[in-house]
C-alpha atoms as one frame of an Amber mdcrd trajectory, in Angstrom:
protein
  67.720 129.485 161.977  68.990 128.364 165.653  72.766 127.708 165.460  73.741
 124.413 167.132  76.921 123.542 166.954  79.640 122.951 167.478  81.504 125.597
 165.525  84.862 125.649 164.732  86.553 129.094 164.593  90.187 129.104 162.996
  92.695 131.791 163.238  96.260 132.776 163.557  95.453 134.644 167.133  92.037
 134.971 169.019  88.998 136.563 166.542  86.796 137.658 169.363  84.802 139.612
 167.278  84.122 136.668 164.904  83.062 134.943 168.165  81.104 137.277 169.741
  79.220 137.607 166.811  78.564 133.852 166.724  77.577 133.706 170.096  74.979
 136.807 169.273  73.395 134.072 166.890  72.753 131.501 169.145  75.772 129.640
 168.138  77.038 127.199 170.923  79.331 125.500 171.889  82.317 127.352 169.458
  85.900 126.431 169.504  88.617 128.039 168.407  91.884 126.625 167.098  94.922
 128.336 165.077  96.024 126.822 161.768  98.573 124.322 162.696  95.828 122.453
 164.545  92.627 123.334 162.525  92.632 119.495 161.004  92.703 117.690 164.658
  90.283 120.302 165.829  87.499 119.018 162.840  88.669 115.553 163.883  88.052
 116.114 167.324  85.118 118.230 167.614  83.094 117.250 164.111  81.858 120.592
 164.094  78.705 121.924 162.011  79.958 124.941 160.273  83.992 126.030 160.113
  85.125 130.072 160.353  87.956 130.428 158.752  88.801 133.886 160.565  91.931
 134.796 158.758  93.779 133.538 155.584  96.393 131.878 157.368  99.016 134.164
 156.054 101.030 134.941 159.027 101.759 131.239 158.583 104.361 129.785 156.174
 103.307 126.178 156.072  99.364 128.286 155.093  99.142 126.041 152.330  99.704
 122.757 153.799  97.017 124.023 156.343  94.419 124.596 153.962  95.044 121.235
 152.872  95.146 119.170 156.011  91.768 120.844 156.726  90.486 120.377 153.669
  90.695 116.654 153.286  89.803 116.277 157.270  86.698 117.900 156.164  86.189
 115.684 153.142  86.662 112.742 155.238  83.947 113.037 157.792  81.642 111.588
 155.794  77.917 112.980 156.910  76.203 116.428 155.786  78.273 119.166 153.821
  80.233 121.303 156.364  80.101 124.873 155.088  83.253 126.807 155.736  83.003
 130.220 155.468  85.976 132.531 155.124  87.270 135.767 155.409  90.064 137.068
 152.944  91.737 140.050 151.192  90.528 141.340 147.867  94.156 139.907 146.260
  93.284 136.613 148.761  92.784 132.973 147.609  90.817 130.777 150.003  92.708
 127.580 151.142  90.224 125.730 151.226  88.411 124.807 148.731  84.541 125.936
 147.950  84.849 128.097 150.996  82.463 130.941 150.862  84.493 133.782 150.922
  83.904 137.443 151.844  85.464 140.535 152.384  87.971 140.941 154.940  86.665
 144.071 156.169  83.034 142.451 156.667  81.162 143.000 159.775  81.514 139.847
 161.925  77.781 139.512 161.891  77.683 139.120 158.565  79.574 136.145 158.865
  77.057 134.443 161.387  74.365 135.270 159.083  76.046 133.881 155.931  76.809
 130.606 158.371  73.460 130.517 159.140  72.294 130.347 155.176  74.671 127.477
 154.137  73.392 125.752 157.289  70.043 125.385 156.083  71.424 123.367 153.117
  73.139 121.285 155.420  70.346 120.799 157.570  67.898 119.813 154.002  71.140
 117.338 153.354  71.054 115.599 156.984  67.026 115.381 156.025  67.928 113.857
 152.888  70.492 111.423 154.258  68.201 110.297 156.871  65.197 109.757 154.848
  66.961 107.591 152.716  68.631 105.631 155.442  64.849 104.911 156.674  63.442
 103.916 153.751  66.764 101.980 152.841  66.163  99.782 155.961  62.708  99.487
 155.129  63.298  97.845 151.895  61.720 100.254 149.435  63.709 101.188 146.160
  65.405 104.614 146.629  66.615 106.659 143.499  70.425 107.563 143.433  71.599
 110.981 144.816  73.589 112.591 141.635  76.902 112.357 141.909  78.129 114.980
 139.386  79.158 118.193 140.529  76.408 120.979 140.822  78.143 123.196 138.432
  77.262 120.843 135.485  73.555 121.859 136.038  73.599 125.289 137.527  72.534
 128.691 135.809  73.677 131.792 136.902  71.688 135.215 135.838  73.972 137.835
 134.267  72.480 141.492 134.449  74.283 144.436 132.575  74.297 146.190 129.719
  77.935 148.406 130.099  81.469 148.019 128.576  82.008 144.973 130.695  78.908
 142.808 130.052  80.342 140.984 126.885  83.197 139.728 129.382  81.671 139.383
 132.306  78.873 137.295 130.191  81.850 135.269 128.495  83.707 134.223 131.805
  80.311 133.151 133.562  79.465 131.261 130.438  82.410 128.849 130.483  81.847
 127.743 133.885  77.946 127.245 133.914  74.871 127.720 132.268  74.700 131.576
 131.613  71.002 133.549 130.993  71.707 136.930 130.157  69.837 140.044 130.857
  70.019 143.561 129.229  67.497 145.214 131.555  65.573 144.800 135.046  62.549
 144.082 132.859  64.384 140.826 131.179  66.090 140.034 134.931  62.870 139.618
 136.775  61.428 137.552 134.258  64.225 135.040 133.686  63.926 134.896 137.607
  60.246 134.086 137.893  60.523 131.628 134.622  63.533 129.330 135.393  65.365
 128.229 138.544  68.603 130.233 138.959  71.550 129.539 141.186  73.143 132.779
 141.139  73.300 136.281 139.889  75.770 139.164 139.015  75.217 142.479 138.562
  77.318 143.935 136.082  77.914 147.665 134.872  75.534 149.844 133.059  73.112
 150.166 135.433  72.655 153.619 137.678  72.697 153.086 141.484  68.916 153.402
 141.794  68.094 150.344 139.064  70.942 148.365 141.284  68.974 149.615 144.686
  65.575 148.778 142.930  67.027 145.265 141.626  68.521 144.107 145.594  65.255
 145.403 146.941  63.298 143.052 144.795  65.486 140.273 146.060  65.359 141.125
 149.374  61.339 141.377 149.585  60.879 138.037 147.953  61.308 135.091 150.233
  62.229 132.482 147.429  65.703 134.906 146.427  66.579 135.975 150.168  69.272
 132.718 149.910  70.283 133.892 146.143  74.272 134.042 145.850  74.217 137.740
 144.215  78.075 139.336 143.245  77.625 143.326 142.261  81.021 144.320 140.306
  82.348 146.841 140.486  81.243 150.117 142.886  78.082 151.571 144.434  79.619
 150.272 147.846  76.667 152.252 149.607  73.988 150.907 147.626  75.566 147.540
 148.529  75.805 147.525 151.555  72.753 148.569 153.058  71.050 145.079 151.715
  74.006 142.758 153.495  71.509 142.310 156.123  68.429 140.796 154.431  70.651
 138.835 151.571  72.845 137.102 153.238  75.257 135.865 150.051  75.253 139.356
 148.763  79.438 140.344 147.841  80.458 143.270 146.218  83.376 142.222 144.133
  85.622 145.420 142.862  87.600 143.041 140.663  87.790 142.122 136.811  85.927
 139.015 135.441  87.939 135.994 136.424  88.316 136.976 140.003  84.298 137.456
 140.599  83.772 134.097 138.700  86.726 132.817 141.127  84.921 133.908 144.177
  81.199 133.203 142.943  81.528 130.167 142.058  81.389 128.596 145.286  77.771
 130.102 146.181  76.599 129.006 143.348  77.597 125.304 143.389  76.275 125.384
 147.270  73.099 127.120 146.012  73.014 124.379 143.000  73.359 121.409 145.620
  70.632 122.611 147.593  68.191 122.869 144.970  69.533 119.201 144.163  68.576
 118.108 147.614  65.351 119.353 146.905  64.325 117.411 144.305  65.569 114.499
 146.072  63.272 115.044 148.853  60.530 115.672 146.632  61.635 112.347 145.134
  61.988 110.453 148.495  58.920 112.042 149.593  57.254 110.674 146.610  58.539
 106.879 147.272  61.017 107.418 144.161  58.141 108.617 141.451  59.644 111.484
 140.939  63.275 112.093 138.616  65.668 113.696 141.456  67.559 114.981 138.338
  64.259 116.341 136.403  61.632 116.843 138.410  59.018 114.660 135.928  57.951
 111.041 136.652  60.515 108.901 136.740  60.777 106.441 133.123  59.264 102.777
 135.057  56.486 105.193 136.297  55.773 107.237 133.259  55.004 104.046 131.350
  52.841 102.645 133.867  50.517 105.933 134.678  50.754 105.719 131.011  48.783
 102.454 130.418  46.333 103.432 133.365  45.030 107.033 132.149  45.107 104.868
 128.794  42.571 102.644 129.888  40.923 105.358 131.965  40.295 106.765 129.317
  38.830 104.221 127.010  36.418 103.116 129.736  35.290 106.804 130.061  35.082
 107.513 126.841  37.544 111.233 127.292  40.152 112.262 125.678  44.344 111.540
 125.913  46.507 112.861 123.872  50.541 113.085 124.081  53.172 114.808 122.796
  56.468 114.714 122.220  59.626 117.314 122.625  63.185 116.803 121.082  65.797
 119.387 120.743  68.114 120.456 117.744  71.635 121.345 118.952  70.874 119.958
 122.166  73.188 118.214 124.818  72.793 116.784 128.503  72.452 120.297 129.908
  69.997 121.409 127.555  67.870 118.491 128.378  67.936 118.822 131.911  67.257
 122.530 131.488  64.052 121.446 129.317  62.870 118.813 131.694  62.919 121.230
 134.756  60.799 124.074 132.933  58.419 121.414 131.203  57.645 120.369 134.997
  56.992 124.214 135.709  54.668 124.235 132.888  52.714 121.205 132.855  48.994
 121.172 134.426  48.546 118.999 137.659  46.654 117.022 135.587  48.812 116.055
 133.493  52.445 114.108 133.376  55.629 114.048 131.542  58.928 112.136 131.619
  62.299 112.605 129.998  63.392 109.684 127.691  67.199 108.427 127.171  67.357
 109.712 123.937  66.538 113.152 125.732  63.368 113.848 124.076  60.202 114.451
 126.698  57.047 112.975 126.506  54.178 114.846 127.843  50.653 112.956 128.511
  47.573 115.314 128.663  44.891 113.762 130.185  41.359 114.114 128.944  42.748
 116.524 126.257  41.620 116.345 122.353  44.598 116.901 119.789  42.751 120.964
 119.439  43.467 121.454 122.818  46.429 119.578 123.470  48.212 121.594 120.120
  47.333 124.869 122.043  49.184 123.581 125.016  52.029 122.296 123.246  52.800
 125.200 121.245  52.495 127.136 124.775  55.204 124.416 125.739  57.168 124.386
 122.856  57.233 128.840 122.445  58.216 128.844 126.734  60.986 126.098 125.746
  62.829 128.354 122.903  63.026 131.109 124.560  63.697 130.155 128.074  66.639
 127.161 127.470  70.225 127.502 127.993  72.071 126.995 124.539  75.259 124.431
 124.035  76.773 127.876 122.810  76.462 131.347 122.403  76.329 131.402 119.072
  72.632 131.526 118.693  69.695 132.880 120.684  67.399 129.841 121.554  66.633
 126.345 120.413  64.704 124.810 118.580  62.112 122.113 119.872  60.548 120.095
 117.561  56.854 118.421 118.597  54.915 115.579 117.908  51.861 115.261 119.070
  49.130 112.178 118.417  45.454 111.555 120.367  44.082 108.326 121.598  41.971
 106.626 119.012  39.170 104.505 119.432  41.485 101.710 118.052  44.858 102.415
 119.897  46.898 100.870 122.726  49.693 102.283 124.556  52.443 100.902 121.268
  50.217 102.515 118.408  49.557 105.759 120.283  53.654 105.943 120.682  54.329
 104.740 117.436  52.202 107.808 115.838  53.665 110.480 118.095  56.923 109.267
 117.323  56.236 110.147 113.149  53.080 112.613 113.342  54.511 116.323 113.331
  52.209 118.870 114.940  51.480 121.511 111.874  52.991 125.001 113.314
């Protein structure tokens, strides 16, 4: 995408590779500034995107830098800013969530790494301004989660060498964690489930590595995937920066790959938040923001109409419903984004406060509708993220009842709340 700006370039002394490489993209105007006045520079200039060019360390007051930019940044108020940043291998960012790469990266890279976090600001301006219309307007707009990303995002770990068990472990405590043994189990947690970020562990040979960024790279919907390789196979790496923009080879242990991950993946998390938000502005607050199913007020009353629809036509309705043993907040979520993967565009399905999910299948008998659920239920147990390690899947309990020639909306709810599907 275009770069318009302005850009803020920070550095101890001139970076005129940095922005060269900037200007290459399109990027204009582009200012540059040295630490000491980084904070009045965002003040000042209220750029799009900040370069963070160097780490500051020539300074001695680097910390108090970081800082002062930092909260300037907070304070703006408007779209995200992404700040991208150069460092060390031994570096720490000072600012916070920067995305960080390698201080020996190609100064394009940087421009096109800009140029990926941009689109999420771009989808959050879209997102701010929708619901600044339709604020003004009048009409009821859902609420923008306020949690941070992390709390909902799932990161893909790939591996199967010495290091997987830790590598696994030290993603795990930071976000939801699917594992994968082999490219085979890899590509299909990708296609099943949305995933905000991958790693590459050991284990693999260089060409299953090659073969796994090349399937990446060719497929539109991962080219913006933060992926972290550990470890070596610098050539393999390397020759991929181009088309994968948040690709980093990270040579450390565990911690410091989760340290330096982690900020793609709560950007890449926050985007596909904004998504569902615009999905949910776009349809007049119908839609769960945090799910991706109807919202509860809407459920209910689509509810009562394919209901009656369904009487008067003399078809069939049937419902069913899905609760989770061992489950928690995340494990809900989780459920509620695959069931709206799975379900039929006929059909609806919302998720309930208790955190059970009702699914409606319109002109559906209970034969059909158990086929489907079971289809549900089997994706569901082995495709959630479990409140632990301990065990492999979870599992989901259904109830399922069909519209009877005596029912309403209470008696058909009452009976899927008690009537276990056999199976």
């Amino acid at each position: 995408m275009a770069l318009q700006g302005p850009f803020l370039v920070v550095a101890d002394s001139p970076a005129p590779d940095v922005v060269e490489a900037l200007r290459a993209a399109g990027a204009f105007p582009i200012v540059e500034a040295d630490w000491p006045d980084a904070a009045a520079a965002v003040a000042s200039v209220e750029p799009e995107g900040v370069v963070l060019a160097d780490s500051g360390s020539a300074s001695e007051r680097a910390d108090a830098y970081g800082r002062a930019l930092a909260d300037q940044l907070k304070a703006g108020g408007g779209p995200f800013t992404p700040v991208i940043t150069r460092l060390r291998e031994d570096g720490a960012s000072l600012v916070p969530d920067a995305l960080a790469m390698s201080a020996s990266a190609p100064a394009a890279a940087i421009a096109r790494r800009l140029a990926a976090a941009m689109r999420i600001r771009a989808l959050h301006a879209t997102v701010l301004r929708r619901t600044e219309t339709l604020t003004s307007r009048g009409d009821q707009v859902p609420a923008m989660p306020v949690s941070d990303p992390l709390e909902e995002a799932t990161v893909l770990v790939a591996g199967r060498g010495r290091s997987y068990p830790g590598l696994a472990i030290a993603v795990g405590e930071r976000v939801g964690l699917v594992g994968a043994l082999s490219v085979e189990s890899a590509a299909r947690a990708l296609n099943a489930r949305d995933i905000d970020g991958m790693v590459i562990g050991d284990g693999f040979s260089p060409r299953v590595v090659e073969a796994l960024l090349t399937v990446l790279a060719e497929d539109a919907r991962f080219r913006g995937l933060p992926v972290a390789v550990l470890g070596g196979q610098p050539s393999v790496v390397e020759e991929f920066y181009a088309a994968l923009p948040n690709l980093e080879r990270i040579a450390e242990g565990h911690g410091r790959l989760v340290e330096r991950f982690l900020p793609f993946v709560r950007l890449h998390a926050f985007g596909q938040r904004l998504k569902r938000m615009l999905k949910s502005l776009d349809a007049k607050g119908m839609i769960d923001p945090s799910t991706g199913l109807l919202a509860h007020d809407v459920f209910w009353r689509d509810l009562n109409r394919a209901v009656d629809d369904a009487e008067k036509r003399g078809v069939g309705l049937s419902i069913a419903r899905f609760s989770f043993e061992r489950g928690d907040r995340r494990t809900s979520l989780d459920a509620a984004r695959l069931v709206s993967r799975l379900m039929r565009q006929v059909d609806f399905a919302c998720r309930e406060a208790d955190d059970s999910i009702f699914a409606v299948f319109t002109e559906t008998d209970l034969r059909a509708a158990h086929v489907i659920a079971r289809r549900i239920a089997s994706v569901l147990k082995h495709t959630m993220l479990a409140p632990d390690r301990k065990r492999s899947g979870i599992e989901t309990a259904v109830t399922l009842a069909t519209l009877k020639p005596t029912d309403n909306v209470e008696s058909l709810i009452a009976r899927v709340a008690g009537e276990v599907a056999a199976g």
